[in-house]
C-alpha positions in Angstrom: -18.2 2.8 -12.8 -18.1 -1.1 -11.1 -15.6 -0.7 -8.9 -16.6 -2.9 -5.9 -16.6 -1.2 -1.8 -14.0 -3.9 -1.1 -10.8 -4.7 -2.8 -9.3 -8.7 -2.7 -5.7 -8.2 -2.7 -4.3 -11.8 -3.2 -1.4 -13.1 -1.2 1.8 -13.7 -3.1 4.7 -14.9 -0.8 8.3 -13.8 -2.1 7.0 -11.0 -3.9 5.1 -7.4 -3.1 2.1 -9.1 -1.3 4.1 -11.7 0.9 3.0 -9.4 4.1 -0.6 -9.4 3.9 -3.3 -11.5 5.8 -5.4 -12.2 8.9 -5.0 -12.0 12.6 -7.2 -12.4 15.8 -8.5 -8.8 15.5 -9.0 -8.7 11.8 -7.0 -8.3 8.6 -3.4 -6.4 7.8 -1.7 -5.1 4.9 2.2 -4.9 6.0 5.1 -3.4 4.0 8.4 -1.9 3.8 8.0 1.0 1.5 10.1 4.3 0.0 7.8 7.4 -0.2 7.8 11.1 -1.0 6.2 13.9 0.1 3.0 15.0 -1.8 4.0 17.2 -4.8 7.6 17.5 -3.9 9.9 17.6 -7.1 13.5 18.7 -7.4 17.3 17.3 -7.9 17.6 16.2 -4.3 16.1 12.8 -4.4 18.3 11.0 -1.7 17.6 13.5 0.7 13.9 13.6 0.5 12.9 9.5 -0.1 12.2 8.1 2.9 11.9 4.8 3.9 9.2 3.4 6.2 8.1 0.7 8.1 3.9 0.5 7.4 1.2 -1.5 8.9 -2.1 -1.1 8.2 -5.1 -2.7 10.3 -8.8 -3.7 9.1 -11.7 -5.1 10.2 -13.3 -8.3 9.1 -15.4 -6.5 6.6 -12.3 -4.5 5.6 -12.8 -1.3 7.0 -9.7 0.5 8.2 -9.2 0.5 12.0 -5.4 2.5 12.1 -2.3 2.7 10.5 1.0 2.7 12.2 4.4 3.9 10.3 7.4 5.1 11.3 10.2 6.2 9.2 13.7 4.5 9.6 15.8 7.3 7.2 16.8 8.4 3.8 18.4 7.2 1.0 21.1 9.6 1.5 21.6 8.7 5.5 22.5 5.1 3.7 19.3 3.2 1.9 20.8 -0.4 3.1 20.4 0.7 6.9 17.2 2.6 6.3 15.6 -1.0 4.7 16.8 -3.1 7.0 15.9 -0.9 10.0 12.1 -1.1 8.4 12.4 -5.1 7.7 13.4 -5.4 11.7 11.1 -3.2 12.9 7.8 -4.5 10.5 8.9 -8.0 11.9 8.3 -7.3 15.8 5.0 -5.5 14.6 3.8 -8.6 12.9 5.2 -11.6 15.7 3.0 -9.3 17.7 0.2 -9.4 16.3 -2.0 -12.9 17.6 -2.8 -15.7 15.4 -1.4 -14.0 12.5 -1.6 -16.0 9.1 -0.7 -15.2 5.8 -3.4 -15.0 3.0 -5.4 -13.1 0.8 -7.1 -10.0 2.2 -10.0 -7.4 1.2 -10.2 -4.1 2.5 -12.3 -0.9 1.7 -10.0 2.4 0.4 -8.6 4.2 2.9 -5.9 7.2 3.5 -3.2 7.8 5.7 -0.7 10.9 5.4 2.5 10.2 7.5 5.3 13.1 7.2 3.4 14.8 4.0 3.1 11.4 2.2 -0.1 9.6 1.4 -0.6 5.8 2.4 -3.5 4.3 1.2 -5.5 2.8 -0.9 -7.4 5.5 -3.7 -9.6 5.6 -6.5 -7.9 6.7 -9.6 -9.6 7.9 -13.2 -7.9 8.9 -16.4 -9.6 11.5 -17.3 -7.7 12.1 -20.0 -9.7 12.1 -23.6 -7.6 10.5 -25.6 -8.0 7.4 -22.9 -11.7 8.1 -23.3 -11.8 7.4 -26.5 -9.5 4.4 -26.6 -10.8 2.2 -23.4 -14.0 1.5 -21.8 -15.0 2.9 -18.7 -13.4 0.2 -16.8 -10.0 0.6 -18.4 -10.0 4.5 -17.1 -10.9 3.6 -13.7 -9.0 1.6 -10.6 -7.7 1.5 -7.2 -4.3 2.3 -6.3 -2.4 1.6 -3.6 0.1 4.6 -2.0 2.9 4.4 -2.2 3.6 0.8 -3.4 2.3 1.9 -6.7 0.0 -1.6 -6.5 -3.2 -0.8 -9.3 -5.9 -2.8 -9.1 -8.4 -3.2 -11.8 -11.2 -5.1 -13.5 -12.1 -7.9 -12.9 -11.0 -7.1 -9.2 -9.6 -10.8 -8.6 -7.1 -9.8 -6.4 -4.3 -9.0 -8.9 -2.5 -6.0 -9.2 -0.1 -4.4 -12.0 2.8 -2.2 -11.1 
């Protein structure tokens, strides 16, 4: 299994990555994001997505230095208010952070949980035989990104599938 200690995760503005980059005290992943609770299933969707305002923080070398979230609602409280609450908030985190630029980043995985939700960026393998049989090692194994749903794979150029 190749998977490097460090994943690039390229900068795409306009589009899932436009948030991501380099400051005067490292790097930073930023994002408005919906998530659930860890193994929580049933009917009652609205009431249980949450939407959040995430930054994550990182070193030069990529390690993870802190996270900070907070949740702005539900989709059932009203999903409009709960995004645009996040955008506004995620915007006075980033004009504060100094120097910030916008550009490609690579960080090391990491986990956060915030409110029984994980935020983070994993190691994933299929370890499902039928995969086994069908792909190469590489094709069973990548890094995912909670709870974006961002995979990153082979040949770890910085571009991810969703």
């Amino acid at each position: 299994m190749n998977v490097p200690e460090v994943i690039p995760i390229r900068h795409e503005p306009d589009y899932r990555t436009d948030t991501i980059g380099r400051y005067e005290g490292g790097q930073f992943y930023a994002t408005v994001v919906a998530a659930f609770p860890e193994g929580w299933s049933g009917d009652d969707w609205q009431a249980v997505k949450r939407w959040h305002a995430v930054l994550h923080r990182f070193d030069e070398a990529g390690r993870h230095l802190g996270s900070r979230i907070e949740s702005t609602g539900t989709t059932a409280d009203g999903e409009r208010q709960a995004i645009a609450a996040a955008e506004l908030l995620l915007a006075q985190w980033l004009d504060a952070l100094p120097g910030r630029r916008y550009q490609d980043i690579v960080i090391a995985p990491f986990e956060v949980r915030f409110e029984g939700a994980l935020f983070g960026l994993v190691l994933e393998v299929d370890d499902d035989e039928e995969a086994e049989e069908e792909e190469d090692e590489e094709g069973r194994v990548w890094m995912e990104l909670y709870p974006d749903g961002l995979g990153f794979t082979a040949p770890w150029d910085g571009s991810y599938d969703t």
